[in-house]
C-alpha positions as CSV (number, residue, x, y, z in Angstrom):
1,X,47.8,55.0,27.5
2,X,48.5,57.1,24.6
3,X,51.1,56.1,22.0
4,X,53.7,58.2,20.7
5,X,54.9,57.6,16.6
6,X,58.4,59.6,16.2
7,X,58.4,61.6,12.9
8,X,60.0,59.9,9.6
9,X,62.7,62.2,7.5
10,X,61.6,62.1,4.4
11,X,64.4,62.6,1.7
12,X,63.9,63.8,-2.0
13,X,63.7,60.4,-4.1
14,X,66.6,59.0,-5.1
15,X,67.6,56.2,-7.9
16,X,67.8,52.7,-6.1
17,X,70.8,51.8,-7.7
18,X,72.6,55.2,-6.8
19,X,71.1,54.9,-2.8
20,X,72.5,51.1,-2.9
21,X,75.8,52.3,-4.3
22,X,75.7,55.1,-1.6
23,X,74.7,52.2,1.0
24,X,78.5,50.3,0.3
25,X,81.8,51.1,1.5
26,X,85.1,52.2,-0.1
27,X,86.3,48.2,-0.4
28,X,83.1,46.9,-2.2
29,X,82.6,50.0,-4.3
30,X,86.3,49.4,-5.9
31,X,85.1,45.6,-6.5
32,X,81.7,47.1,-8.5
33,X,84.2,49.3,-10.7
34,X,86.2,46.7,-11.5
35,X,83.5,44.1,-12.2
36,X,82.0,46.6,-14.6
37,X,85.1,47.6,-16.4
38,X,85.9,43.9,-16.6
39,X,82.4,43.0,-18.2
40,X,83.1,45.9,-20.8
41,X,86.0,44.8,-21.6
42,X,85.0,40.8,-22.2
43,X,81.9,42.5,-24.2
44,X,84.4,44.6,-26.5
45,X,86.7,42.0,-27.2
46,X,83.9,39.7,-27.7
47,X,82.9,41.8,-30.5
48,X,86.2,42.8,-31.9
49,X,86.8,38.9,-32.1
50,X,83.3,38.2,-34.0
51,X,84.3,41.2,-36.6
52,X,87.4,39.8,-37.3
53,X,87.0,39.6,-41.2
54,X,88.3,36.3,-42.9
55,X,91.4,36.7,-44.3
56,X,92.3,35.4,-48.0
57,X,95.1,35.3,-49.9
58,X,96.0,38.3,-52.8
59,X,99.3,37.7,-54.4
60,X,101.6,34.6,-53.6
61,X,105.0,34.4,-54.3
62,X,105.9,37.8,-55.6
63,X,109.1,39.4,-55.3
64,X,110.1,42.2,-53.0
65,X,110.0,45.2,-55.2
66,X,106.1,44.5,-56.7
67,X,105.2,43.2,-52.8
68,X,106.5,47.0,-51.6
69,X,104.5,48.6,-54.3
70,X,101.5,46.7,-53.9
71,X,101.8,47.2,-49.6
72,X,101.8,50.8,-50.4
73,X,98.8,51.1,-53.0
74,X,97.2,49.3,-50.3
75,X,97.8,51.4,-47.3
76,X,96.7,54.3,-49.9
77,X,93.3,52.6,-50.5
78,X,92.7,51.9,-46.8
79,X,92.5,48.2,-47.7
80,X,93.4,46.3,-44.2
81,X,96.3,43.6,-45.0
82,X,99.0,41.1,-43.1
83,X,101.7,38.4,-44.4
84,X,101.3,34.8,-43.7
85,X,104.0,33.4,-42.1
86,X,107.5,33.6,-44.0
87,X,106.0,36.5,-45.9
88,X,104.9,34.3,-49.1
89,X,101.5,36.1,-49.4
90,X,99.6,39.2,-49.1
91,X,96.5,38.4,-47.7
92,X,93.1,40.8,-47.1
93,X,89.4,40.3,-46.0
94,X,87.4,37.5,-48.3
95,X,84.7,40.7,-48.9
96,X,87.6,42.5,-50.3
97,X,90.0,40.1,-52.7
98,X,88.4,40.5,-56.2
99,X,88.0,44.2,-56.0
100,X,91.5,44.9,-54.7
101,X,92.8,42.9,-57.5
102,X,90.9,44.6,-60.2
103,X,92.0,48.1,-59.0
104,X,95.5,46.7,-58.3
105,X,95.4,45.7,-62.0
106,X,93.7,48.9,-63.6
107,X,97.5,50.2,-61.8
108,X,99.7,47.5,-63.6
109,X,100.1,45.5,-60.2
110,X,101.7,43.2,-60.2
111,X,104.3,43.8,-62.4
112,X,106.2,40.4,-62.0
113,X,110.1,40.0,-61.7
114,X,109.9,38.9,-65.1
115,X,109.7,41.8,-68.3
116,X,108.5,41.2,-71.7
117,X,108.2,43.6,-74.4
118,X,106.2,46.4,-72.3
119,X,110.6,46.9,-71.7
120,X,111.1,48.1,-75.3
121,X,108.3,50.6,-74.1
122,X,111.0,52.9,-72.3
123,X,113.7,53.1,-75.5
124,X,116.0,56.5,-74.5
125,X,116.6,58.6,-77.5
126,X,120.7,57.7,-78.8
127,X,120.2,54.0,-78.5
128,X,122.7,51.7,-80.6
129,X,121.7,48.9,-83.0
130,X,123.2,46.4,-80.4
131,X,121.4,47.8,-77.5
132,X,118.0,47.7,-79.4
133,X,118.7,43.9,-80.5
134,X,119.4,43.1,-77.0
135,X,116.4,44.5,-75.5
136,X,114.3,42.8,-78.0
137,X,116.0,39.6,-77.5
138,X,115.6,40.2,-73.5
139,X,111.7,41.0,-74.5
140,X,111.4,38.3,-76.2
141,X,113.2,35.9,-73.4
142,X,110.5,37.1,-71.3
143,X,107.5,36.3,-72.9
144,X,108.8,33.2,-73.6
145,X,108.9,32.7,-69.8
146,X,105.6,34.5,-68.9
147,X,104.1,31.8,-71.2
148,X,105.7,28.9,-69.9
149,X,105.4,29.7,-66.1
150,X,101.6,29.7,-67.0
151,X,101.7,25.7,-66.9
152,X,100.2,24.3,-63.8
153,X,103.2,22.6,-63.0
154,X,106.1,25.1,-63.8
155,X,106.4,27.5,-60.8
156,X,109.1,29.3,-62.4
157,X,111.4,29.4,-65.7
158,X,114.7,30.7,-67.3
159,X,114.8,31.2,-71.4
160,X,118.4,31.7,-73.0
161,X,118.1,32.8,-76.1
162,X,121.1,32.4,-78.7
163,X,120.2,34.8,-81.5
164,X,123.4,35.2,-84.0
165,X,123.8,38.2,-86.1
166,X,123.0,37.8,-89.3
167,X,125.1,38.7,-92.4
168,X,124.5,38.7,-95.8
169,X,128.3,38.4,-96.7
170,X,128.4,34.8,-95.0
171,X,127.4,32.1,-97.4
172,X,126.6,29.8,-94.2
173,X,124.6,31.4,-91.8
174,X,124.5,30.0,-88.6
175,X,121.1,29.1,-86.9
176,X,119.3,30.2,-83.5
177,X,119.5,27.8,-80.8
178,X,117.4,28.2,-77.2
179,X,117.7,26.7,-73.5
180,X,114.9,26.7,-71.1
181,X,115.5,26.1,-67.5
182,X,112.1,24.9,-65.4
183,X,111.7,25.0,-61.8
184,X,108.6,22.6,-60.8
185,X,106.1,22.5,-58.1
186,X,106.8,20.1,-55.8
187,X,105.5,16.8,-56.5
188,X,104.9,17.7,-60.2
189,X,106.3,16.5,-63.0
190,X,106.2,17.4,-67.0
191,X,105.2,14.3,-69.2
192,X,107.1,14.0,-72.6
193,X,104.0,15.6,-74.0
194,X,104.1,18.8,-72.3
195,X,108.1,18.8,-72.7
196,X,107.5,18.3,-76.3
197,X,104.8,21.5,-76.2
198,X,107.3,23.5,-74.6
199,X,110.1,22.6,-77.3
200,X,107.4,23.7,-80.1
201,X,106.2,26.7,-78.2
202,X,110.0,28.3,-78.0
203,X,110.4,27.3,-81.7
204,X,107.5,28.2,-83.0
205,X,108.4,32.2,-81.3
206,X,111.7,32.4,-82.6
207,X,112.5,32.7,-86.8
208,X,114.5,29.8,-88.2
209,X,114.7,27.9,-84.7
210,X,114.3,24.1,-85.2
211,X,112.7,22.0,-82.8
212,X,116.3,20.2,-82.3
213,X,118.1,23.0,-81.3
214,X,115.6,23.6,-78.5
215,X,117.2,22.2,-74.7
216,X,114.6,21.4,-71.6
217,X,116.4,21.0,-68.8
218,X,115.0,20.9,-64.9
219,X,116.2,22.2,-61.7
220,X,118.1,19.0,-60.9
221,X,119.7,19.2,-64.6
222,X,117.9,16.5,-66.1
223,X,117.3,16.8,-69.9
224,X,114.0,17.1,-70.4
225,X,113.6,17.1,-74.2
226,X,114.6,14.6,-76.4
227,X,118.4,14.0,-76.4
228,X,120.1,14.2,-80.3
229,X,120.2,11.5,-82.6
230,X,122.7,8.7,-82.4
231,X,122.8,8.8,-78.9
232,X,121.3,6.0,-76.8
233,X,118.1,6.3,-75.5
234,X,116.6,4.0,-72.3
235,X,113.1,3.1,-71.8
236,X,111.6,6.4,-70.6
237,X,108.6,7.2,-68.3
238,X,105.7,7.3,-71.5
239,X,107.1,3.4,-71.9
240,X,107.1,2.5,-68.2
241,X,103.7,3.6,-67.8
242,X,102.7,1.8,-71.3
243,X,104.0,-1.6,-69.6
244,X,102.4,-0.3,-66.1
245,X,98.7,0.0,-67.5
246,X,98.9,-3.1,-69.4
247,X,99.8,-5.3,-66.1
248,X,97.4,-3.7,-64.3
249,X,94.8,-4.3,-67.3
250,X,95.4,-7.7,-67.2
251,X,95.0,-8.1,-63.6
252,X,92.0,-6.6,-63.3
253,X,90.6,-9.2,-66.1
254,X,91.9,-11.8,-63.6
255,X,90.1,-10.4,-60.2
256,X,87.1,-9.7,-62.0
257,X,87.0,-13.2,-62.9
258,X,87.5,-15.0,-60.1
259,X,86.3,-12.4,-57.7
260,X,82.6,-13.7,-57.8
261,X,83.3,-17.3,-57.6
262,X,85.8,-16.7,-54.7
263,X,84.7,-13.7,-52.8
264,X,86.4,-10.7,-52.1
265,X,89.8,-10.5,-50.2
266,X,90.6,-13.9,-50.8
267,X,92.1,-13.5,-54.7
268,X,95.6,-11.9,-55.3
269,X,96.8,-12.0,-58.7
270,X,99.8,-10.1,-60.6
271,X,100.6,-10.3,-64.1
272,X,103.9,-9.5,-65.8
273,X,104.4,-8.2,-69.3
274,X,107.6,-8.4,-71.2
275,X,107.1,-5.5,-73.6
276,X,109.4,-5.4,-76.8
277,X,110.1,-1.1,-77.8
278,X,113.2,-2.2,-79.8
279,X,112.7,-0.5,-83.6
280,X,113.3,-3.1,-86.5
281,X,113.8,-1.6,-89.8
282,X,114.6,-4.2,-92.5
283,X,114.9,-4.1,-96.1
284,X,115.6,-6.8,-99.1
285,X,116.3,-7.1,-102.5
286,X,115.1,-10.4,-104.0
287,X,116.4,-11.8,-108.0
288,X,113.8,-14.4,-108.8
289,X,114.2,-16.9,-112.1
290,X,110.9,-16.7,-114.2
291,X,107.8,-18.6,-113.5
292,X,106.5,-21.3,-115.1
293,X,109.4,-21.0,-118.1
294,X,107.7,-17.5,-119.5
295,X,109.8,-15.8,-121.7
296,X,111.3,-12.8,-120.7
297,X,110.7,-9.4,-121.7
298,X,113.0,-7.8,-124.3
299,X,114.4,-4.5,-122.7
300,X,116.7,-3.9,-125.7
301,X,118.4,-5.4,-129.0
302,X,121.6,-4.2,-131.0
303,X,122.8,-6.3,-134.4
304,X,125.7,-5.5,-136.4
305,X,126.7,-6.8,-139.0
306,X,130.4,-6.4,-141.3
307,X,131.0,-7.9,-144.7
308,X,134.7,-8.0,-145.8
309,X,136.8,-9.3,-149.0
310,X,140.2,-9.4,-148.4
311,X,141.4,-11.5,-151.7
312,X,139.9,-9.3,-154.4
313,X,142.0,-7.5,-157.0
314,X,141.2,-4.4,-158.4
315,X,139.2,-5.3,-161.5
316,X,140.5,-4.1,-165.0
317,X,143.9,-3.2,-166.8
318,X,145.5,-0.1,-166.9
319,X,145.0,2.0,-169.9
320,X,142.5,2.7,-172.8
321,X,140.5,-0.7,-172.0
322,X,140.0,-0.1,-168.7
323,X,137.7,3.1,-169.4
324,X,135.3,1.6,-172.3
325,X,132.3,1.0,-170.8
326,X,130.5,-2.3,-170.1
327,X,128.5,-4.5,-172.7
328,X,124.9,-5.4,-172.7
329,X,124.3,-7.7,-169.6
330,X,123.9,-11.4,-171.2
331,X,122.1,-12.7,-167.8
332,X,118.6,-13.0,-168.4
333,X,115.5,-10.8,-166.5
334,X,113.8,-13.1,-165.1
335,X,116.4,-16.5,-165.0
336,X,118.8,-16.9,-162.5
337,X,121.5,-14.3,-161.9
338,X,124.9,-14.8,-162.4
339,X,128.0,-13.3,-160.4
340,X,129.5,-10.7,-161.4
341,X,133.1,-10.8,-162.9
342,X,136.3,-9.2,-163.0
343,X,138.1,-9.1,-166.8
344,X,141.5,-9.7,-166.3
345,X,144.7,-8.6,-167.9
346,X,144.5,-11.1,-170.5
347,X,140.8,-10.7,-171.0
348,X,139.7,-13.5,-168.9
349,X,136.9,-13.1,-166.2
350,X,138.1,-13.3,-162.4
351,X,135.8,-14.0,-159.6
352,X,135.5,-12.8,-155.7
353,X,134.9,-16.4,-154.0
354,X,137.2,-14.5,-151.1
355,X,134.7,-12.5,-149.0
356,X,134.4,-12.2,-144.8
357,X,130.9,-11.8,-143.1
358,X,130.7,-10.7,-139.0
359,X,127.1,-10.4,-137.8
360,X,126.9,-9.2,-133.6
361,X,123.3,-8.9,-131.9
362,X,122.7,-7.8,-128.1
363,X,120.1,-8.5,-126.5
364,X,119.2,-7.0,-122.8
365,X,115.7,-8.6,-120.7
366,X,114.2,-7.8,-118.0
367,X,115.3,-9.3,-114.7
368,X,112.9,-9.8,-111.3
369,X,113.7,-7.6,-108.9
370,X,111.9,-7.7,-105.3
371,X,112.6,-4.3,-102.8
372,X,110.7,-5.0,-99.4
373,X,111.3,-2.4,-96.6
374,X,109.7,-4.2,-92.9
375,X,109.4,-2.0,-89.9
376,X,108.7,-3.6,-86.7
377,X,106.3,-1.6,-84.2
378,X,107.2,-0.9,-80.8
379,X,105.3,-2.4,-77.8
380,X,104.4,-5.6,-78.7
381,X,104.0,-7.9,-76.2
382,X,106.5,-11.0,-75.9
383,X,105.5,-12.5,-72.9
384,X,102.8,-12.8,-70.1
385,X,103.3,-14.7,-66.9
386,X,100.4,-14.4,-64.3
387,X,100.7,-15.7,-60.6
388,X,97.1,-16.2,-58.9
389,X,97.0,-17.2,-55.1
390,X,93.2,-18.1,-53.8
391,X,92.9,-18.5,-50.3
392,X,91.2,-21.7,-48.6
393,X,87.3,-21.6,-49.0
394,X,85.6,-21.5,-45.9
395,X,83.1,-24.6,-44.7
396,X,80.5,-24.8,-42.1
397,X,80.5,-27.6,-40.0
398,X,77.6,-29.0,-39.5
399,X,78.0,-31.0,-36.1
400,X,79.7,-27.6,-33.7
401,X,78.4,-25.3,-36.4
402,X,81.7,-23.2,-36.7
403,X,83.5,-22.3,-40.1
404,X,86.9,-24.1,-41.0
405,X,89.0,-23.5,-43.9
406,X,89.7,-26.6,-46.4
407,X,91.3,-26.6,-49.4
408,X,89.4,-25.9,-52.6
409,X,89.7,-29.1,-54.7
410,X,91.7,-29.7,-57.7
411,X,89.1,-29.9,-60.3
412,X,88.0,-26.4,-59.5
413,X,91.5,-25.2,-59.3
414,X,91.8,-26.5,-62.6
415,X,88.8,-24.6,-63.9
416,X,90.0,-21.7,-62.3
417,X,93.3,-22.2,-64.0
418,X,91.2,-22.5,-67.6
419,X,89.8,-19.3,-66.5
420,X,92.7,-17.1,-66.0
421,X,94.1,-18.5,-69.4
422,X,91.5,-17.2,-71.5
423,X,91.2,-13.7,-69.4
424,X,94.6,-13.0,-70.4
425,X,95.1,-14.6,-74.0
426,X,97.1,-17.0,-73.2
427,X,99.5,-17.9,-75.9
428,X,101.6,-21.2,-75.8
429,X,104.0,-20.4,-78.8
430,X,105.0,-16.8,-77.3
431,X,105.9,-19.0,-73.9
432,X,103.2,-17.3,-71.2
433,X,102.8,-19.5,-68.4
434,X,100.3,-18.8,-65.7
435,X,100.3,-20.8,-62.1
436,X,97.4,-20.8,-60.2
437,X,97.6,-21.8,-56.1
438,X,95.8,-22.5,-53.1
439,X,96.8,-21.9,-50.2
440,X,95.2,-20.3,-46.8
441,X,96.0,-16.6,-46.4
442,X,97.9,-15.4,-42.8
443,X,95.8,-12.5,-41.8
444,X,97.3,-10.1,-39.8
445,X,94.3,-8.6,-37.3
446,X,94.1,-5.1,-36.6
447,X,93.7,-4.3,-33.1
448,X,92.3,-0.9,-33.6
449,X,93.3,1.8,-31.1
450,X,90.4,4.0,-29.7
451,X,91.6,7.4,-29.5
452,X,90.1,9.2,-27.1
453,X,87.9,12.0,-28.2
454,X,90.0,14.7,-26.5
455,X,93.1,13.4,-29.1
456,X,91.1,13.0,-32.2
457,X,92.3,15.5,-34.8
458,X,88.8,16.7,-35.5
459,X,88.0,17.2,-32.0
460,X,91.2,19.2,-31.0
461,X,90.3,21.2,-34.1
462,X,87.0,21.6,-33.2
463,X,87.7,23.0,-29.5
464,X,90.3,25.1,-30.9
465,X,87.7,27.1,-33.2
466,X,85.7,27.3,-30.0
467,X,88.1,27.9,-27.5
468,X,88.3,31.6,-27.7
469,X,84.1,32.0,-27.8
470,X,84.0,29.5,-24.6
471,X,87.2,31.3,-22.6
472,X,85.3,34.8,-23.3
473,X,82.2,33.6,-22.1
474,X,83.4,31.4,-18.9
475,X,85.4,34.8,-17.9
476,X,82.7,37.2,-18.1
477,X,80.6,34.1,-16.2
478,X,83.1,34.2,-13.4
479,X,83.3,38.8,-13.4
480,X,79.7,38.2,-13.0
481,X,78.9,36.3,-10.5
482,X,82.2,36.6,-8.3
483,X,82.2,40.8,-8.8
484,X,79.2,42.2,-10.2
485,X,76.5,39.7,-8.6
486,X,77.5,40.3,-5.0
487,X,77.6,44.2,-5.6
488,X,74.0,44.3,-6.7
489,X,73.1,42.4,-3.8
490,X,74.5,44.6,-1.3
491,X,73.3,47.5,-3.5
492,X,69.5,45.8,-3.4
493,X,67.3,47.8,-0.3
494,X,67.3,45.6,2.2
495,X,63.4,43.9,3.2
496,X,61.6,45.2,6.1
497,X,62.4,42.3,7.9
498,X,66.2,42.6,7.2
499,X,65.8,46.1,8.3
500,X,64.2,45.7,11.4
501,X,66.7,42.9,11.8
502,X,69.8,45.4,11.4
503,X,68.4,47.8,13.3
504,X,67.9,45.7,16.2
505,X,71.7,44.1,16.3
506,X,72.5,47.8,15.8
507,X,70.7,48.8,18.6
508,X,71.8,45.6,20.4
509,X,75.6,46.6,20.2
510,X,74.5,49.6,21.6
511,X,72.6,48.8,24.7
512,X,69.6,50.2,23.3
513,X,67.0,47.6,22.0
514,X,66.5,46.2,25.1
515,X,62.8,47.2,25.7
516,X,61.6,46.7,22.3
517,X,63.1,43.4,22.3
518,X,61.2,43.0,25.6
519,X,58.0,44.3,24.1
520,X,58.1,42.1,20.5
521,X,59.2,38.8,23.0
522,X,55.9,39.7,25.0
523,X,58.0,39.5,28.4
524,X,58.6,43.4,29.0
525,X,59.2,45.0,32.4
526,X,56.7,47.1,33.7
527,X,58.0,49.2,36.7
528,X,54.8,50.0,39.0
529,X,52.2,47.4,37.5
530,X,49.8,45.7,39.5
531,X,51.0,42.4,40.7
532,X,47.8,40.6,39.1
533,X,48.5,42.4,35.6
534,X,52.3,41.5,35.5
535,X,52.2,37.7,35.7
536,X,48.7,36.8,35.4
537,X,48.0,33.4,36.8
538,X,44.2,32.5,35.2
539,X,42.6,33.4,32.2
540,X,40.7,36.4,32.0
541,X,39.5,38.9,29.6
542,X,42.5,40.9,27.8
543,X,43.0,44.3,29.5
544,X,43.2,47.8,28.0
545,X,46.9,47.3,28.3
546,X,47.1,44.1,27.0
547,X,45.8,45.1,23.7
548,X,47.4,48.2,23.5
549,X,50.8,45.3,24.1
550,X,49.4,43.4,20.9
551,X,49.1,46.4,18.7
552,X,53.1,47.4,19.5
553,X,53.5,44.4,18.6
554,X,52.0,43.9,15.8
555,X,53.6,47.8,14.5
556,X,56.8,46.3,15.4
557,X,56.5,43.5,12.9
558,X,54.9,45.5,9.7
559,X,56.4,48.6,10.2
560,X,59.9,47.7,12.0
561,X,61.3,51.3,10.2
562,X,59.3,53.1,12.4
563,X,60.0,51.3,15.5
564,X,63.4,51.4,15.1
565,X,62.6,56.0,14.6
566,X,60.4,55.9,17.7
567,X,63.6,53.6,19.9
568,X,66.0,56.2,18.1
569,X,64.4,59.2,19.9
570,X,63.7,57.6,23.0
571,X,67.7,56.8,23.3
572,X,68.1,60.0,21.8
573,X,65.9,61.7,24.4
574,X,63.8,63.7,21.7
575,X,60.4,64.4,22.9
576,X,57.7,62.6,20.8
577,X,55.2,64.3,18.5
């Protein structure tokens, strides 16, 4: 019996993945597209997403005309930018920020809502003298407020300037005066030291401006600086937090006392300080006697003395006698001397036994004289009371071996007591008092709330910074293996088994594979055999035919392809080769 092998077409090679894409129809070709566009598009956006540069800010808080100019020198440089939300900030990439600012600069960006003197800068030709003071006074205004708004607390600031003109035809010339209006971060605050450095900062810019004439007022329309004299002033926030850090002083000296003896958490203590800031100013002038009898010292002396006679007569008669001149004295040198006397009218001697003597003497001393001048100092301490709660002290019984609270016993208390005296300098004259007590402490327990981990903050933040990675890859997971994976499958060349396998249920639909079915099964028909070779009944040795039937067989199973060509021409009725 001679076998007949049907010739093979043999087709220029073609790219398996263009004959497996030529092997689908139009429904699963569509699905192919699509999965690959889809996978593109996941892949692009994937790497759009990681290239996404980190965005920091430029300029905050800038007003609209220096934000327009700076938005347009941007767009000019080709530096990528966007607004945060509100449109407070210009922000750019983080690779970009100190580079854009130093160009922006070299370009006198920004140039702040606020001018200084750069304004006197632009002077037109034709200006008047009160035009020119004004612009210096607004130049000056402005770097007033340029230097203040520099403070880390002041977000903005408002200088009013009162410069009067001055004349030298006034005998009293009236004085500068300023006003400074400060807008604060929120939450900050200005201490009196920095209101005070303000105050000397405007005064120290402007000629013949005294520190008193200088106003600090906040947004709210607090005064600020110090209000004039005379007026009364209340304990301000310098003193509150004097008395503040010397309560908290004290009770720390008290916990860290009784702390290690007592244990932690079971010791409160607050101390209370009665702090004196009145100013005393007294002075006295004190006239003391002498001590010890000295004499006193002589500051001045005046004597005068007057000699008067009122009875006298005038000596000698009048005529010749009168004008002869006096004998020889008869008194003797060196005896006793006699008074003088008087010659009268009748030649007798008359005497001047009528004469008045007034003697006066003044005399000024030094007196004592004591001038003391006593200034109390502010913040002196009148009073301390302390108030010290220890809780129970906790005992283990020895019999059921659980912990019980008991009272600590007086004698320690009383220690204890000793204790927080000398901690806080205690001082029976000024009237401290400090009361110590035991007592067990009601402890509130916590029942602490496990929060999930989907609803801890950290978490939620955490998934949100992954979210977008995981959603890009579980999509191109799900284009992959619900589009793409099945396309390549169907594209794959099918096995020789699946082959033979297709081409048998094609043949099957058609009627046709009936014989080689027959002949792989090993049950064919064979019209015209020999009864004894159809159905043979005993064993025997295998027949031409029967081995010719094993090699068909065995041709079917390795090389179905070729089978399946020599059943095509036999249906076909193409004569074999």
């Amino acid at each position: 019996m001679s076998t007949a092998v049907a010739e093979i077409d043999v087709h220029p090679p073609r790219s398996p993945m263009a004959e497996g894409f030529s092997r689908l129809n139009g429904g699963q070709k569509a699905r192919v597209l699509a999965g690959v566009v889809a996978l593109l598009a996941i892949a692009i956006a994937a790497i759009f997403m990681g290239r996404q540069p980190d965005w920091r800010v430029l300029f905050a808080n800038v007003n609209d005309k220096d934000g327009g100019a700076i938005v347009a020198q941007l767009a000019t440089m080709n530096v990528p930018y966007k607004y945060t939300e509100g449109g407070g900030a210009i922000m750019v990439p983080a690779d970009k920020v100190h580079d854009t600012r130093l160009r922006l600069a070299q370009q006198g960006l920004p140039k702040g809502s606020v001018g200084g003197f750069d304004s006197m800068e632009a002077n037109r030709f034709g200006m008047t003298q009160f035009q020119e003071r004004l612009t210096f006074q607004r130049g000056l205004e402005g770097e007033l407020t340029r230097s203040i708004q520099s403070i880390a607390a002041v977000q903005s600031a408002r200088i009013h300037l009162a410069l009067p003109n001055q004349n030298g035809f006034f005998r009293e010339q009236q004085k500068p005066s300023a006003s400074v209006l400060v807008t604060l971060h929120p939450g900050r605050t200005l201490d009196k030291a920095q209101v005070a450095g303000i105050v000397h900062l405007v005064a120290s810019s402007v000629p013949e401006l005294n520190t008193k004439a200088v106003s600090v007022v906040d947004d709210a329309g607090t005064l600020l600086s110090n209000p004039p004299e005379g007026q009364a002033q209340g304990i301000d926030t310098q003193q509150l937090q004097y008395v503040q850090q010397i309560e908290q002083n004290y009770t720390k000296r008290v916990m860290d006392i009784l702390e290690p003896l007592l244990g932690r958490n079971n010791v409160r203590a607050q101390v209370t300080a009665d702090v004196d800031f009145s100013v005393q100013e007294q002075t006295s002038e004190t006239h003391a006697p002498n001590q010890g009898g000295a004499p006193s010292a002589v500051r001045s002396q005046q004597t005068v003395e007057n000699n008067t006679d009122s009875n006298a007569l005038a000596p000698g008669v009048p005529g010749a006698v009168s004008n002869i001149p006096p004998g020889a004295p008869a008194a003797p040198i060196n005896g006793q001397a006699v008074a003088p006397t008087v010659t009268g009218p009748n030649g007798t001697a008359g005497s001047s036994s009528n004469t008045n003597m007034r003697r006066e003497s003044v005399v000024n001393y030094e007196v004592d004289k004591t001038v003391r001048v006593v200034r109390g100092a502010t913040g002196n301490i009148k009073r301390l009371t302390a108030a010290v709660v220890i809780n129970h002290r906790m005992v283990m019984d020895p019999k059921t071996g659980k912990e019980t609270a008991q009272p600590v016993p007086q004698e320690q208390i009383d220690q204890m007591n000793a204790l927080v005296r000398e901690a806080i300098g205690f001082n029976k004259d000024r009237g401290d008092s400090v009361n110590l007590m035991n007592a067990p402490f009601n402890v509130a327990k916590v029942e602490t709330v496990e929060v999930p981990l989907w609803q801890q903050p950290d978490n939620i933040e955490l998934a949100r910074s992954f979210a977008w990675p995981i959603a890009m890859v579980v999509l191109g997971l799900v284009v992959l293996l619900g589009f793409v994976r099945p396309s390549l499958k169907m594209m794959r060349p099918p096995s020789p088994e699946e082959a033979a396998a297709q081409a048998a249920a094609t043949a099957a639909a058609r009627g046709e594979g009936t014989q080689l079915e027959a002949l792989v099964d090993g049950s064919p028909e064979r019209p015209g055999l020999l009864p004894g070779l159809a159905a043979p009944d005993t064993p025997h040795a295998p027949t031409e035919y029967e081995l010719q039937l094993e090699d068909a067989k065995r041709l079917a199973k390795e090389n179905p392809v070729a089978v399946a060509n020599i059943v095509k021409g036999w249906v076909n009725g193409e004569a074999p080769a």
